[in-house]
MOPAC internal coordinates of N, CA, C and O (Angstrom, degrees):
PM7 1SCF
backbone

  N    0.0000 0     0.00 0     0.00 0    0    0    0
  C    1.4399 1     0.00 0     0.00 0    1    0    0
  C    1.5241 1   107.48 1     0.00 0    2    1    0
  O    1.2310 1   115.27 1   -29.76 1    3    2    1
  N    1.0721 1   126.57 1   150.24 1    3    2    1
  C    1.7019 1   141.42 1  -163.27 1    5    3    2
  C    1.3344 1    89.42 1  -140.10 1    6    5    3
  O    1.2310 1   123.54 1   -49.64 1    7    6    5
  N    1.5108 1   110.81 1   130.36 1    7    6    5
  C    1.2693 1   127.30 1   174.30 1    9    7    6
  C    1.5232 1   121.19 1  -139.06 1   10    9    7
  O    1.2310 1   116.29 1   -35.24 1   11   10    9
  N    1.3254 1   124.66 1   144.76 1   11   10    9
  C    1.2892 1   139.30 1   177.42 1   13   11   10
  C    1.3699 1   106.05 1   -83.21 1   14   13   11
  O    1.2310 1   107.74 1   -63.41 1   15   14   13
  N    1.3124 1   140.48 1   116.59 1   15   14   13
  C    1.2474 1   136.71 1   142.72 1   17   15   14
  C    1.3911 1   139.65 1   -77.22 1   18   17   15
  O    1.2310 1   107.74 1   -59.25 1   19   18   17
  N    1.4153 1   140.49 1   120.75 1   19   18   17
  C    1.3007 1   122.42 1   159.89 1   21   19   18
  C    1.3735 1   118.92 1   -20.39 1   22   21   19
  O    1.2310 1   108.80 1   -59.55 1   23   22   21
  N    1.5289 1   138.56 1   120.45 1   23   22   21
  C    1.3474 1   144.10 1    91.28 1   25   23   22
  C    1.3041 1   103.10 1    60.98 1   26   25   23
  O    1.2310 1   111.55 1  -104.15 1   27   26   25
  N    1.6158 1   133.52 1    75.85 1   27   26   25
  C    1.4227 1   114.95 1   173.50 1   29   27   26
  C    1.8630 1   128.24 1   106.30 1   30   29   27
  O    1.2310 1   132.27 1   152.81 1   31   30   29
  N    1.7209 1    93.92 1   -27.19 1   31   30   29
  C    1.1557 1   110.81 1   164.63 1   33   31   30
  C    2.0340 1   136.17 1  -116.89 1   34   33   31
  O    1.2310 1   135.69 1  -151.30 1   35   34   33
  N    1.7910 1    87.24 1    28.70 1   35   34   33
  C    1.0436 1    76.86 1   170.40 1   37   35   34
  C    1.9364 1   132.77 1   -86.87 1   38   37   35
  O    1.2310 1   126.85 1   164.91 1   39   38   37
  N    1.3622 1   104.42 1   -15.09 1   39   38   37
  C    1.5965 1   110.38 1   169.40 1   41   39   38
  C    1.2371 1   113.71 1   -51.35 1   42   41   39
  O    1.2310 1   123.78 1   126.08 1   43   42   41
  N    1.6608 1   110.36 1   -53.92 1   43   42   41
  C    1.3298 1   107.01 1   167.40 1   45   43   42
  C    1.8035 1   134.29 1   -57.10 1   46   45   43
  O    1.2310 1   127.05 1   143.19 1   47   46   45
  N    1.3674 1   104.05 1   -36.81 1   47   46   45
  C    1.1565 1    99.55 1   166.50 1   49   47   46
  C    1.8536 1   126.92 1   -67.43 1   50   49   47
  O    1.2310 1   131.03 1   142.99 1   51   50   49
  N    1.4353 1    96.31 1   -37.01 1   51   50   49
  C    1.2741 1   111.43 1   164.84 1   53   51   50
  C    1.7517 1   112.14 1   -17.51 1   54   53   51
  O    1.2310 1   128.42 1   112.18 1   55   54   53
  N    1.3503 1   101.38 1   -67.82 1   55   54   53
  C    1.4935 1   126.20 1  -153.39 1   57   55   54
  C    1.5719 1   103.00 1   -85.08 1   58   57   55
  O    1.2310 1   124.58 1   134.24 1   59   58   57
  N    1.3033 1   108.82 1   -45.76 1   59   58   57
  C    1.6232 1   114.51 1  -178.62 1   61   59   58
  C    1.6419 1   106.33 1   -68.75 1   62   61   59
  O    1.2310 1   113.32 1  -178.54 1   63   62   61
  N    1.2769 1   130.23 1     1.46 1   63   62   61
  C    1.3928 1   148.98 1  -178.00 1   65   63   62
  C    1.8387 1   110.73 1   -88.30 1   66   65   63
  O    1.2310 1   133.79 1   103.42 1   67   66   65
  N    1.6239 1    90.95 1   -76.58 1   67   66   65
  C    1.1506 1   123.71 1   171.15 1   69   67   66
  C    1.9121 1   114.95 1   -20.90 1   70   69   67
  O    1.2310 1   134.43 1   139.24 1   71   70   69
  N    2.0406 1    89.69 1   -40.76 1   71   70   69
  C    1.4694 1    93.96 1  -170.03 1   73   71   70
  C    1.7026 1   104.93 1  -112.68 1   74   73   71
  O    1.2310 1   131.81 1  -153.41 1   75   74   73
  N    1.1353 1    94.81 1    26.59 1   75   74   73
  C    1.9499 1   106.25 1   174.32 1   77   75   74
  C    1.5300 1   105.74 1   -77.82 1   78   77   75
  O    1.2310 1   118.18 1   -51.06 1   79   78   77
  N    1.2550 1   121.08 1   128.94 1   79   78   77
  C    1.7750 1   119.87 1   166.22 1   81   79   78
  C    1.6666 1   103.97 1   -72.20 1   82   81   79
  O    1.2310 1   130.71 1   -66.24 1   83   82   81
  N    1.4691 1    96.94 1   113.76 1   83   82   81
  C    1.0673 1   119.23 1   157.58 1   85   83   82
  C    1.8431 1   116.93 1   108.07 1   86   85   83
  O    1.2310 1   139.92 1  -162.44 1   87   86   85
  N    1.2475 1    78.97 1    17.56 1   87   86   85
  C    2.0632 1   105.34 1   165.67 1   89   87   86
  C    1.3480 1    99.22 1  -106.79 1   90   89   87
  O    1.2310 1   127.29 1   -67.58 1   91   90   89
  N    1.3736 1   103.58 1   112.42 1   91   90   89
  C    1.1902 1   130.01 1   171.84 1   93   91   90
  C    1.5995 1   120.46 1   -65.11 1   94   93   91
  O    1.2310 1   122.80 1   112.96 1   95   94   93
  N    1.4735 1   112.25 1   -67.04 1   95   94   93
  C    1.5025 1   127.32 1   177.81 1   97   95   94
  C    1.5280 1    80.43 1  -140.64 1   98   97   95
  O    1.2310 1   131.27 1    -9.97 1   99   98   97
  N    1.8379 1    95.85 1   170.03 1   99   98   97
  C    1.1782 1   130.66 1  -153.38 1  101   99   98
  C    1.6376 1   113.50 1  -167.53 1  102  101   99
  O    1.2310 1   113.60 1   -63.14 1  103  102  101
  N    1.0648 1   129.72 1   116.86 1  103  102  101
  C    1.4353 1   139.22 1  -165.52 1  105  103  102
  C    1.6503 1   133.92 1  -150.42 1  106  105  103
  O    1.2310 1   115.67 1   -72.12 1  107  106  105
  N    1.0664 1   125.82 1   107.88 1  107  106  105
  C    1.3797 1   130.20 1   166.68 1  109  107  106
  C    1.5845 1   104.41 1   -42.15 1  110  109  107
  O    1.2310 1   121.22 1   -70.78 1  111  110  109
  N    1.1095 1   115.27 1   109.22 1  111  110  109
  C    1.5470 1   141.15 1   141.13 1  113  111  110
  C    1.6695 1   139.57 1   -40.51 1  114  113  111
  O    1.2310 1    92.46 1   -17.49 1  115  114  113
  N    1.0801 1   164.47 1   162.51 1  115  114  113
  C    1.5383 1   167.81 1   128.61 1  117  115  114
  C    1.5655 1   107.12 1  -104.81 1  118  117  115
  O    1.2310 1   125.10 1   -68.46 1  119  118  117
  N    1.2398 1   107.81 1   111.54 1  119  118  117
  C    1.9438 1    98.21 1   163.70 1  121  119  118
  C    2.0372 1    77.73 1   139.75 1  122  121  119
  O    1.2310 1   127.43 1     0.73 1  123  122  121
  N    1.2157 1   103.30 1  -179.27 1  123  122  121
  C    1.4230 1   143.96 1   174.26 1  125  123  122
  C    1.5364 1    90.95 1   -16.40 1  126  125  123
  O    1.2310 1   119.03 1   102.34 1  127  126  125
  N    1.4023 1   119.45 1   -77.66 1  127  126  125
  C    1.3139 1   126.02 1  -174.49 1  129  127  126
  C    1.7074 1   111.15 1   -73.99 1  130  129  127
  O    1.2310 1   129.45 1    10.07 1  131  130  129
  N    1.4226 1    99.40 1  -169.93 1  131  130  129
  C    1.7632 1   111.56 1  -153.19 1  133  131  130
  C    1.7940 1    86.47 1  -117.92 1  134  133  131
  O    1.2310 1   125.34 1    92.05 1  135  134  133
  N    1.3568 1   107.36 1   -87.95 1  135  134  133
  C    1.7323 1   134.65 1   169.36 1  137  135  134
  C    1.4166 1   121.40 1   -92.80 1  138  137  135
  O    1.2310 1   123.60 1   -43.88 1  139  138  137
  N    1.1738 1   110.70 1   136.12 1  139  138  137
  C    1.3812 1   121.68 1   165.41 1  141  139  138
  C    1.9510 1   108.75 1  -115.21 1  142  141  139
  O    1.2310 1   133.24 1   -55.87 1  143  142  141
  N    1.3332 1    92.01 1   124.13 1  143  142  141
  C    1.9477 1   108.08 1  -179.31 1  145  143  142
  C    1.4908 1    86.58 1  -107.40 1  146  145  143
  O    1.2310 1   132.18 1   -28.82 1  147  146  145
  N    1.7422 1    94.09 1   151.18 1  147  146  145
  C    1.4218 1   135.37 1   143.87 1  149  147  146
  C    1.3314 1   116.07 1   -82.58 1  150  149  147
  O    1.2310 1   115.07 1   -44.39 1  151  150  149
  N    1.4242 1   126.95 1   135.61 1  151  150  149
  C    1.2451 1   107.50 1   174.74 1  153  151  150
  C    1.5643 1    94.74 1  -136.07 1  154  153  151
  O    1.2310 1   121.44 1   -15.48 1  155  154  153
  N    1.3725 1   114.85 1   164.52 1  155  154  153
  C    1.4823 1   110.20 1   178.19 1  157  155  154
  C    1.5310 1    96.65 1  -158.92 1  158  157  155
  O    1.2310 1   120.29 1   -17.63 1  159  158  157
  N    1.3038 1   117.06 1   162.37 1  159  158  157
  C    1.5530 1   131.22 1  -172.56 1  161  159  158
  C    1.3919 1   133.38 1   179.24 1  162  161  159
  O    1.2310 1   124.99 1   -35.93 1  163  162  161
  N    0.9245 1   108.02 1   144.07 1  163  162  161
  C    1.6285 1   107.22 1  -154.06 1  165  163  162
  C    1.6946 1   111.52 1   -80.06 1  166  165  163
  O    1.2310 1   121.81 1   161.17 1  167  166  165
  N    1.6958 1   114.14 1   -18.83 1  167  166  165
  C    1.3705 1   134.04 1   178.66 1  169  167  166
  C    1.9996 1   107.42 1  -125.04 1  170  169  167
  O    1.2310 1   128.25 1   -41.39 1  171  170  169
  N    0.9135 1   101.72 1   138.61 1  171  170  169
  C    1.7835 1   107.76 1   156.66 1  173  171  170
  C    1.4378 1   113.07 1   -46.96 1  174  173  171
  O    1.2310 1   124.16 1   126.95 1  175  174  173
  N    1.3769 1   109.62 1   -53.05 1  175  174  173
  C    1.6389 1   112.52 1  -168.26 1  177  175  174
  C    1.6326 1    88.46 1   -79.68 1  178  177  175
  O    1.2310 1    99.43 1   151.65 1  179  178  177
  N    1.3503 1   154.68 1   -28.35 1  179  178  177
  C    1.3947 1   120.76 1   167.56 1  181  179  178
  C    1.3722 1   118.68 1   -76.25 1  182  181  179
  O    1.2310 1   117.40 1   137.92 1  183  182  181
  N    0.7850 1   122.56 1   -42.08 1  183  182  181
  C    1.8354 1   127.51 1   158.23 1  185  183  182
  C    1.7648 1   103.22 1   -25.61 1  186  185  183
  O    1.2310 1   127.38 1   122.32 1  187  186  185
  N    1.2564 1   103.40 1   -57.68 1  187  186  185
  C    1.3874 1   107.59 1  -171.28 1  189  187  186
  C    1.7186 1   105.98 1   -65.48 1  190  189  187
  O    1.2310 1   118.32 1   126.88 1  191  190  189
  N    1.2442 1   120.81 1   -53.12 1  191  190  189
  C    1.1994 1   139.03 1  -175.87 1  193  191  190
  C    1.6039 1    87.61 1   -52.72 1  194  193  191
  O    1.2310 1   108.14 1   113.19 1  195  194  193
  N    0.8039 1   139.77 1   -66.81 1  195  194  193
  C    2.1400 1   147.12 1  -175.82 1  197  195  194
  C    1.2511 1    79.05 1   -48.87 1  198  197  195
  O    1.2310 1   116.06 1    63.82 1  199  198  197
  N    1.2767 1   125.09 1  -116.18 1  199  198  197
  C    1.2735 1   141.28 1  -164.46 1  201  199  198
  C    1.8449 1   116.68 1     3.89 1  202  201  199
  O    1.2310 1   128.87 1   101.91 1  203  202  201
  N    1.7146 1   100.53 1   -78.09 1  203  202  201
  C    1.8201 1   115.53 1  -168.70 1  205  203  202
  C    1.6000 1    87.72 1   -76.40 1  206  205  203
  O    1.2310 1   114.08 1   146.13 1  207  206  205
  N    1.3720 1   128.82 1   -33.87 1  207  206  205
  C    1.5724 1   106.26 1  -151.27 1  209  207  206
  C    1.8023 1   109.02 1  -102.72 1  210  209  207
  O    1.2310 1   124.93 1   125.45 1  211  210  209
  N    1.2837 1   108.13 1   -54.55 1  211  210  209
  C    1.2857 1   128.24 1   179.09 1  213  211  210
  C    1.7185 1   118.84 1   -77.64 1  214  213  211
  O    1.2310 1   116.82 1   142.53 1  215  214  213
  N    0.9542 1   123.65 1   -37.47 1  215  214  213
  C    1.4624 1   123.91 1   138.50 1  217  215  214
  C    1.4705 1   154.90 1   -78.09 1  218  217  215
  O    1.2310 1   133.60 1   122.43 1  219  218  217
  N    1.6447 1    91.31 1   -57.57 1  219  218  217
  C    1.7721 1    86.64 1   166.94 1  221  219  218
  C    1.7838 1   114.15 1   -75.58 1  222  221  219
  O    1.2310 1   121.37 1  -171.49 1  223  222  221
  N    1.2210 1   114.99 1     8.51 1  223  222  221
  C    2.1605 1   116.70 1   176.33 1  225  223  222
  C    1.3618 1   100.16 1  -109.96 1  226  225  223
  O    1.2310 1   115.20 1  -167.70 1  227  226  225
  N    1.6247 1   126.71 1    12.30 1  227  226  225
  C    1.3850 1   105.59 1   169.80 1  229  227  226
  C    1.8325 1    98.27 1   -85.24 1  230  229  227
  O    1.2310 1   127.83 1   -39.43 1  231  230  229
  N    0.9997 1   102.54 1   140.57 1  231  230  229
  C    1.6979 1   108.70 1   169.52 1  233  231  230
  C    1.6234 1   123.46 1   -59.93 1  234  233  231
  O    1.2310 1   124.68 1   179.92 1  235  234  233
  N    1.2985 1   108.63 1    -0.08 1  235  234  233
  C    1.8750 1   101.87 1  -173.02 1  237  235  234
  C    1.6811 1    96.34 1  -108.83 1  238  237  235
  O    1.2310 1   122.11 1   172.74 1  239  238  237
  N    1.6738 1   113.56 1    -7.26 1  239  238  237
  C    1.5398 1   104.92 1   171.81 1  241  239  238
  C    1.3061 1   129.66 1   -92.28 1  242  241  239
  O    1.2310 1   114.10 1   -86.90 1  243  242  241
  N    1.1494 1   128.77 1    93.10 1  243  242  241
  C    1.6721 1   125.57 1  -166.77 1  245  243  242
  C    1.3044 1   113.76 1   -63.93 1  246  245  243
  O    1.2310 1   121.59 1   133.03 1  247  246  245
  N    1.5519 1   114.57 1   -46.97 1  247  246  245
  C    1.6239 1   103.37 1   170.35 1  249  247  246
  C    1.7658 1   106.34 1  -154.03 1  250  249  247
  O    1.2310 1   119.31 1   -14.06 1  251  250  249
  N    1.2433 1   118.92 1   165.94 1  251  250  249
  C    1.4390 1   123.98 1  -164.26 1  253  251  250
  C    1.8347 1   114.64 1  -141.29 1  254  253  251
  O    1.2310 1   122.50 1   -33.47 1  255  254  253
  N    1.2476 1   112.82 1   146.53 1  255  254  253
  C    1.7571 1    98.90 1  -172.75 1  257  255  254
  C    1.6968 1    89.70 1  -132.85 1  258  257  255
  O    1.2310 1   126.38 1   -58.81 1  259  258  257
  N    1.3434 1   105.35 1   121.19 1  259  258  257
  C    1.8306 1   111.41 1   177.71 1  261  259  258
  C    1.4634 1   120.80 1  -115.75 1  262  261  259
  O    1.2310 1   146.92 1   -49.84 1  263  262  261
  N    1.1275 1    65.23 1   130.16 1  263  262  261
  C    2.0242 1    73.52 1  -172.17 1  265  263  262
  C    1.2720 1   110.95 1  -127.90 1  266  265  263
  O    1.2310 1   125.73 1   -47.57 1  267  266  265
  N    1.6102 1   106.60 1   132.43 1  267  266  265
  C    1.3704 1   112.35 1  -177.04 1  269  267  266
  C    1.1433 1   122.28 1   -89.13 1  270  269  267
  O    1.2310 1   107.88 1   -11.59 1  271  270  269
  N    1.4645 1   140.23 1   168.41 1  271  270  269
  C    1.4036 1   139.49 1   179.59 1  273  271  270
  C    1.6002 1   102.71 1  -114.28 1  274  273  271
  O    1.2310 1   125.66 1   -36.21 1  275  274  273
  N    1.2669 1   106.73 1   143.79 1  275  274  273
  C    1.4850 1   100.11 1  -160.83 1  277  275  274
  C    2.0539 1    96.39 1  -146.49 1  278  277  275
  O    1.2310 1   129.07 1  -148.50 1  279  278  277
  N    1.3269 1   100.12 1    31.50 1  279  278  277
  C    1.6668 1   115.57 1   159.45 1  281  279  278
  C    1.4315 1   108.17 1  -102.19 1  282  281  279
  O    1.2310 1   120.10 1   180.00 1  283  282  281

């Protein structure tokens, strides 16, 4: 997942990521985006649940692009 951060808050988001169930890795970026996450999960619907609830509802992420791996 590739994410946009607010302006100032990406360290913080960095870290508040880092400690999400089911964020794998977590990384400061250069280019278009801010962070790039790993995500992993044992169901679709928790993936989904990470994804819409626990990531895209924190307030410092303005927008996010997810892409699945399908090997």
């Amino acid at each position: 997942m590739l994410i946009n951060a607010d302006v100032g808050t990406e360290t913080y988001l960095l870290q508040k990521l880092k400690s999400t169930p089911n964020v794998k890795e977590a990384y400061f970026v250069f280019g278009v985006y801010d962070l790039v996450v790993i995500l992993e999960a044992e169901t679709i619907e928790a993936l989904k649940e990470t994804i819409t609830v626990k990531i895209r509802g924190l307030p410092e992420v303005r927008s996010t692009l997810t892409m699945t791996v399908i090997e």
